[in-house]
VMD Tcl script that draws the C-alpha trace (Angstrom):
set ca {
  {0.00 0.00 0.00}
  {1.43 3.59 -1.06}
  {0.68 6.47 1.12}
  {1.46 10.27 0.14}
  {2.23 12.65 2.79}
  {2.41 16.00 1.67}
  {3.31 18.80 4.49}
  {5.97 21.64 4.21}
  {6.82 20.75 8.03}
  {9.99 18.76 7.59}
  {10.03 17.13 10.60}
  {6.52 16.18 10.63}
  {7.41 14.40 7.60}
  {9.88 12.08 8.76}
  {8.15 11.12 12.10}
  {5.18 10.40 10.33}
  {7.23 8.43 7.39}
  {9.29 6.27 9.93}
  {5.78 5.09 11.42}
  {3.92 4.32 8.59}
  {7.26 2.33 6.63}
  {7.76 0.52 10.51}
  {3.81 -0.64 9.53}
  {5.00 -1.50 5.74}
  {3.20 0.85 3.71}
  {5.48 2.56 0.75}
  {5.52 6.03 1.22}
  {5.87 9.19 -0.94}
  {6.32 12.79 0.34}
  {5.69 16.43 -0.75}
  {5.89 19.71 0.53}
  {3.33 22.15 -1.30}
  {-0.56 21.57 -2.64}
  {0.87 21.23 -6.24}
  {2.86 18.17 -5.36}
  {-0.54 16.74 -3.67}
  {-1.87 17.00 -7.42}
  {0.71 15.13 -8.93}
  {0.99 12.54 -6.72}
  {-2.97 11.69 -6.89}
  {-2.55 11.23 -10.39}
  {-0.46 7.89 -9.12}
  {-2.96 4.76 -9.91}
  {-1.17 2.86 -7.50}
  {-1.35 5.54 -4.61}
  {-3.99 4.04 -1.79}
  {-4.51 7.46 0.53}
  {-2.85 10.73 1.02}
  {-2.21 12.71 3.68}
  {-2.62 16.73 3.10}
  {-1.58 19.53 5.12}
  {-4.08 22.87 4.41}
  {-1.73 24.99 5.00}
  {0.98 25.34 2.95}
  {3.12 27.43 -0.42}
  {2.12 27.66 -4.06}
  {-0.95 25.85 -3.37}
  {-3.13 25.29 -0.21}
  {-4.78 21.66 0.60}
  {-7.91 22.98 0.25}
  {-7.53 23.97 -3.53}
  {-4.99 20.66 -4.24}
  {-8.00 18.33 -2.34}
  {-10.74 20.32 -4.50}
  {-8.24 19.92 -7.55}
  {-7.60 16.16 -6.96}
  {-11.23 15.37 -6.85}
  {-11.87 16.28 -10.39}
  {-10.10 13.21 -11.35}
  {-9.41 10.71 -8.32}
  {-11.32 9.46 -5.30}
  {-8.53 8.41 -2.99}
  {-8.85 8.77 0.31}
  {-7.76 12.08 2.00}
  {-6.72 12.89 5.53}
  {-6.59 16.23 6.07}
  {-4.09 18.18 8.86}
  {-4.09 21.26 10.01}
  {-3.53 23.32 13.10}
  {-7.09 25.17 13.55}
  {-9.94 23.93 15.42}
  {-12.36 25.60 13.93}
  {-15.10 23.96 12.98}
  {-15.35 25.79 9.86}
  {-12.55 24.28 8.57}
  {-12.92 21.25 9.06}
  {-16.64 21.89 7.31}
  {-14.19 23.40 4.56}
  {-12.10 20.43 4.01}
  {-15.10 18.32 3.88}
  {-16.67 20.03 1.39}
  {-13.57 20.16 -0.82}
  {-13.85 16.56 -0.46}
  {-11.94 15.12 2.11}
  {-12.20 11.94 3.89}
  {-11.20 12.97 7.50}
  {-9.60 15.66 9.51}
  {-6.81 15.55 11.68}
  {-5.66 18.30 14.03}
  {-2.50 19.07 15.22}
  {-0.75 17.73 17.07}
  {-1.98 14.45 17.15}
  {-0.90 11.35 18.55}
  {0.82 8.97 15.36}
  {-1.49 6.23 17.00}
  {-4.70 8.20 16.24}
  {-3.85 8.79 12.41}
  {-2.55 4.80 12.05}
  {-6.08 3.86 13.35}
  {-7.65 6.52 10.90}
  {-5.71 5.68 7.95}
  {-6.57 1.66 9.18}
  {-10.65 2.23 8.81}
  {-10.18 4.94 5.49}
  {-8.52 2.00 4.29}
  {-11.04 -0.44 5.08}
  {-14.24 1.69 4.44}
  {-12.78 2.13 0.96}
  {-12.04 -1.39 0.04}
  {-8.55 -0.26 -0.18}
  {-6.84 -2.33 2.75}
  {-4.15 -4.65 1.95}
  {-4.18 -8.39 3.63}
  {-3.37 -7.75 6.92}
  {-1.86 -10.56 9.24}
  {-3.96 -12.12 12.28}
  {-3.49 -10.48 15.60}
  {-3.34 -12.93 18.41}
  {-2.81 -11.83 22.05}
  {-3.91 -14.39 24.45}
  {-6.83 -16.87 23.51}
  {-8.37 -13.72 21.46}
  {-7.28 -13.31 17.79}
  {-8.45 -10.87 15.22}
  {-8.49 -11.27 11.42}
  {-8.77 -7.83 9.99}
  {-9.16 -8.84 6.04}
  {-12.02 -10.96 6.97}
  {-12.84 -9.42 10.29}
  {-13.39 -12.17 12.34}
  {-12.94 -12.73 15.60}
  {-11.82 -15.84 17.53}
  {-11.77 -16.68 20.86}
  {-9.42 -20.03 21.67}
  {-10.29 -20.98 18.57}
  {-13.77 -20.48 18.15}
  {-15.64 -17.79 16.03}
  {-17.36 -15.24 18.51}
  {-19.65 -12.30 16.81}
  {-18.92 -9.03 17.18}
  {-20.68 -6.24 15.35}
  {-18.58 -3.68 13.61}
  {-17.91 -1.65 15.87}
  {-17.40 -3.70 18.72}
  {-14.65 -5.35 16.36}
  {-13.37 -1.50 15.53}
  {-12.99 -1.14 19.30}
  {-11.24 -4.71 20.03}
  {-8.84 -3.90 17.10}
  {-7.41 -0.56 18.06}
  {-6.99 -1.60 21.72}
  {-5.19 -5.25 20.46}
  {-2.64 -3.03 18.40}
  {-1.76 -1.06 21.03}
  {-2.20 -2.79 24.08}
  {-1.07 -1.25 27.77}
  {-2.12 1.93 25.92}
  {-4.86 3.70 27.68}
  {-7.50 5.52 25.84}
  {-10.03 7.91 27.28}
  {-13.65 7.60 26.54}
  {-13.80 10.99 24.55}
  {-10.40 9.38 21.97}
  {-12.23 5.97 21.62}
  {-15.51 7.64 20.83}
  {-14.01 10.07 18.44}
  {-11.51 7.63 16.76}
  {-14.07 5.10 16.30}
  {-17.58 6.85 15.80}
  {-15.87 9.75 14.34}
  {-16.96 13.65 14.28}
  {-20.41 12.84 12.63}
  {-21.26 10.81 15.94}
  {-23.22 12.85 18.41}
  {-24.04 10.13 21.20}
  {-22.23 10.29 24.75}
  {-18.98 8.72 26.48}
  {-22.25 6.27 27.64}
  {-21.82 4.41 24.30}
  {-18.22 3.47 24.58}
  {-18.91 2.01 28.05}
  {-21.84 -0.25 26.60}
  {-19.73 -1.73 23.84}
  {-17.01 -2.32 26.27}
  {-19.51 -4.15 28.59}
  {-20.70 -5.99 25.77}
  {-17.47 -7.09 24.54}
  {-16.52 -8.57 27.59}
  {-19.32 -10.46 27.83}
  {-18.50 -12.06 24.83}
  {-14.38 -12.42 25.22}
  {-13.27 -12.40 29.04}
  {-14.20 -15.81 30.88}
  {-15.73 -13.80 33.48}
  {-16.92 -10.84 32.47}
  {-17.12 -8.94 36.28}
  {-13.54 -9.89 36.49}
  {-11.53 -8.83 33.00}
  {-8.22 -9.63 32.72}
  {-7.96 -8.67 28.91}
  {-10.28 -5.50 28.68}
  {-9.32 -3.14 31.54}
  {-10.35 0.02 33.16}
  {-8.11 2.91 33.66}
  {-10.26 3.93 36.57}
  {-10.86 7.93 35.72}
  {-9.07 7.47 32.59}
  {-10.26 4.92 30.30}
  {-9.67 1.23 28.42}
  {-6.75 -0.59 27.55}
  {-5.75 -4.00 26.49}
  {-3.21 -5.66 28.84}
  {-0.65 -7.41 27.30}
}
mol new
graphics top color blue
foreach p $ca { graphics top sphere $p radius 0.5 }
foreach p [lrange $ca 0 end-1] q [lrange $ca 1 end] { graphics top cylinder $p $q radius 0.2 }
display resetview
């Protein structure tokens, strides 16, 4: 899988580079809104990352530019909060919004369900921690062998906590990474689907000892 990053922040480039090539995705770089334009034109290119701000063109206009001849995925990143812009970037036809900073874990699992909501994922290995392993190309789930049912976003949830277990995430991250901005419902949800889960991996659900509570903080997956 090929990912473009285009950003004239140096730095930013390399840091977010070294992760994705560490997850073995090719990646391309640019620095300005007319390289963006260029690069979409790449059949083989699978998402891009865009910067709005930046010289000789802005990501607005390349994103606007790009969809008059390619429907790749776009993440968007840019230092407002406004949410004007990110209505902007939207409209121009992105895919999702990113604001920096941002935590490299947050835009792996974004670029993970672009990938997949586009039919654009490439086979993925199993991930097996414990009697619970995930498939993520046919997303099934598996617990000591057998098939257990989890809905989508139950499996959503399971997934980004397996990938990084020990790493806690708050209700408010795990409801925005995984329900995204369009999801108005409260922190309430992500505690239902957690309760749920368990009830369908842990051997006693009162008494986890795969999905945990951060008490105050949130959920993590212990290793």
């Amino acid at each position: 899988m090929k990912i473009g990053i285009v950003d004239d922040e140096e730095l930013l480039v390399k840091g977010i580079s070294y992760n994705l090539e560490s997850e073995g995705y090719e990646v391309v770089v640019g620095s300005d809104g007319a390289q963006a334009v260029q690069m979409a034109a790449d059949p083989e290119l699978g998402l891009l990352i865009l910067d709005v701000m930046m010289p000789v063109m802005d990501g607005l206009e390349a994103c606007r530019r790009i969809r008059r001849f390619s429907d790749v995925p776009i993440i968007m990143l840019t230092a407002k909060t406004e949410d004007m812009d990110k209505l902007l970037g939207f409209d121009h036809g992105a895919d999702d919004y990113l604001t920096k900073p941002f935590n490299i874990l947050e835009l792996k699992a974004r670029i993970r369900a672009i990938l997949r909501r586009s039919g654009r994922q490439s086979a993925e290995s199993r991930i097996t921690r414990g009697p619970i392993t995930l498939d993520p190309q046919s997303r099934n789930t598996y617990k000591n062998g057998v098939p257990v049912e989890l809905t989508a976003k139950e499996f959503d949830l399971v997934e980004l906590l397996m990938r990084n277990p020990n790493r806690v995430y708050s209700r408010e991250k795990l409801l925005d990474i995984i329900w995204g901005d369009d999801y108005r419902s409260d922190i309430r949800t992500v505690d239902v689907h957690i309760r749920r889960i368990r009830e369908k991996l842990e051997q006693n659900p009162a008494v986890p000892v795969h999905i945990m509570t951060k008490w105050g903080v949130g959920y993590y997956f212990k290793a």
